[in-house]
C-alpha positions as MATLAB code, in Angstrom:
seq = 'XXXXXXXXXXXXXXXXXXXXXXXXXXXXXXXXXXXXXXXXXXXXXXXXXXXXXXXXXXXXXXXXXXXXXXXXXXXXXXXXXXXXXXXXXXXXXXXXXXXXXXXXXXXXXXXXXXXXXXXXXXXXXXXXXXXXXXXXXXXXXXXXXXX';
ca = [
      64.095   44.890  177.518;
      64.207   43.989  181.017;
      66.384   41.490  182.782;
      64.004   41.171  185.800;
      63.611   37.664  186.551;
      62.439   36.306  190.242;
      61.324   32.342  190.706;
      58.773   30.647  192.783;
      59.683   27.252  193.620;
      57.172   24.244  194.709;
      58.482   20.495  195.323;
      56.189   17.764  195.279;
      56.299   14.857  197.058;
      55.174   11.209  196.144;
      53.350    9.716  199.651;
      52.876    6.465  198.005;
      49.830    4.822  196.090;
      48.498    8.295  194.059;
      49.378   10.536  196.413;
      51.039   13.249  196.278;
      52.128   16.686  198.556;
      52.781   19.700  197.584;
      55.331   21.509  199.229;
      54.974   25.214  199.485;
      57.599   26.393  201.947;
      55.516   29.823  202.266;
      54.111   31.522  205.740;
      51.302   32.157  203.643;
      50.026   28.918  202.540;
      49.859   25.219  203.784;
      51.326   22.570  202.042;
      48.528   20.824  200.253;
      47.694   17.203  200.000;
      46.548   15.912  196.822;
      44.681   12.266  198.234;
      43.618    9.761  195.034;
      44.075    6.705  197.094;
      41.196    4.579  198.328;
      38.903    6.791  196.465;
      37.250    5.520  194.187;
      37.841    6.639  189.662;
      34.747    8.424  188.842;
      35.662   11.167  192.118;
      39.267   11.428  191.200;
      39.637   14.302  188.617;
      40.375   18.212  187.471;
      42.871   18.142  190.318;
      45.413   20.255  188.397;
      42.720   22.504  186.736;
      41.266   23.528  189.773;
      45.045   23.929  190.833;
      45.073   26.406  187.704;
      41.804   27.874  188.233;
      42.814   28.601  191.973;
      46.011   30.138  190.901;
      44.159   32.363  188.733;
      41.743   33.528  191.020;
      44.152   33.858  194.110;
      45.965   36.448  191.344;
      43.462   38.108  190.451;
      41.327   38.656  193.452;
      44.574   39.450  195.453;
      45.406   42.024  192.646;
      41.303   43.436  193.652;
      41.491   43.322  196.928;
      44.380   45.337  196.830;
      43.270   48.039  194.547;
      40.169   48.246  196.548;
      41.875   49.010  200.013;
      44.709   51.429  197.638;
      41.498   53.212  196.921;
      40.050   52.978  200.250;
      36.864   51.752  199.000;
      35.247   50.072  201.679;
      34.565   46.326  201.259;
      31.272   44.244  202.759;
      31.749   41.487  200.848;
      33.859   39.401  198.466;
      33.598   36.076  197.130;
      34.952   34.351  193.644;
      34.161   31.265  191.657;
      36.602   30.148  188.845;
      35.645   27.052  186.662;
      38.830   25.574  184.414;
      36.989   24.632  180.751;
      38.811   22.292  178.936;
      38.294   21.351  175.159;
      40.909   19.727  172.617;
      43.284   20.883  171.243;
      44.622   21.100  167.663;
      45.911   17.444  167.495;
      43.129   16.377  169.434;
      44.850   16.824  172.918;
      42.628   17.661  176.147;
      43.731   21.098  177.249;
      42.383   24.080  179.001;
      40.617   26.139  176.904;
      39.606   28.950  179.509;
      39.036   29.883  182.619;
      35.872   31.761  183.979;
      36.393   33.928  187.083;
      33.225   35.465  188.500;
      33.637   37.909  191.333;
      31.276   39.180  193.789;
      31.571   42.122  195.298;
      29.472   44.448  198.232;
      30.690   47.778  198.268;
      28.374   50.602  199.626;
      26.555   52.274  196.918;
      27.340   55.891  197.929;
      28.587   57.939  194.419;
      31.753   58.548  196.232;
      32.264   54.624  196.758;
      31.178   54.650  193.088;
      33.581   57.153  191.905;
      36.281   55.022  193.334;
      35.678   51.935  191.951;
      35.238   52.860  188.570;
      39.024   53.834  189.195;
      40.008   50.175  190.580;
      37.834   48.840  187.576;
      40.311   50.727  184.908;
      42.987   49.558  186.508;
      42.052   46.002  187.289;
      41.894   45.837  183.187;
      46.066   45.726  183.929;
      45.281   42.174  185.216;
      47.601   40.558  187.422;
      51.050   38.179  186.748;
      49.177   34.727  186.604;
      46.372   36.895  183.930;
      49.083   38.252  181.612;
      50.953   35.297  181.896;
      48.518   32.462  180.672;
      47.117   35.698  177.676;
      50.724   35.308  176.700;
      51.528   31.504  176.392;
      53.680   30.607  179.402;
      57.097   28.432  177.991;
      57.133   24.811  180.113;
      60.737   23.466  180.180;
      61.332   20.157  181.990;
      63.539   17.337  182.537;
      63.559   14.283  184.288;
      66.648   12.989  186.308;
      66.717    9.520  187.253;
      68.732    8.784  190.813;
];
């Protein structure tokens, strides 16, 4: 068994009202502001399943995109949609059921372009850490401390 571990750590803020910011502290990505004030019920929603949807995707198609240039086949185009699709549960809770990820690709159409993504296809199959993890049931610990 491995004892790899590694940790990712967010903080979110409270701006008031129903906002709230979400700190990233990455030279990769902005911090994002989540905005429910002043707007009004029926447009406030599925903020933290698109959250989960995007996570999924930016996994995923980071884990293609990288396969594809490992390959060195040669990319024209790519563009995803994910959709987060939420049922109940067992008790009758709302939770995600699943998510859909469609990718579209470009690639030229040459058999040795071919040949080489049928390659990044098999391994894609691997999936990526966010894939694996949510196939596997991902343990949520918590606590609350008051100040």
């Amino acid at each position: 068994m491995s004892t790899f571990k590694s940790e990712a750590i967010i903080e979110l803020e409270w701006l008031g009202g129903e906002d709230l910011k979400i700190k990233f502290n990455s030279e990769c990505m902005n911090d994002l502001m989540i905005k429910r004030s002043n707007i009004s019920p029926e447009k406030v929603g599925a903020e933290a399943r698109k959250l989960l949807a995007a996570s999924l995707a930016e996994c995923l198609g980071s884990t293609l995109l990288f396969l594809l240039k490992w390959t060195r086949v040669k990319l024209n185009k790519f563009y995803a949609v994910a959709s987060a699709i939420t049922g109940k549960d067992e008790k009758g809770r709302i939770c995600v059921d699943s998510i859909n990820l469609t990718i579209h690709l470009n690639i030229p159409k040459d058999e040795e372009m071919i040949r080489k993504f049928e390659r990044v296809k098999n391994l894609f199959k691997r999936g990526c850490l966010i894939s694996r993890s949510l196939e596997r049931g991902i343990k949520v610990n918590y606590s609350i401390v008051t100040e």
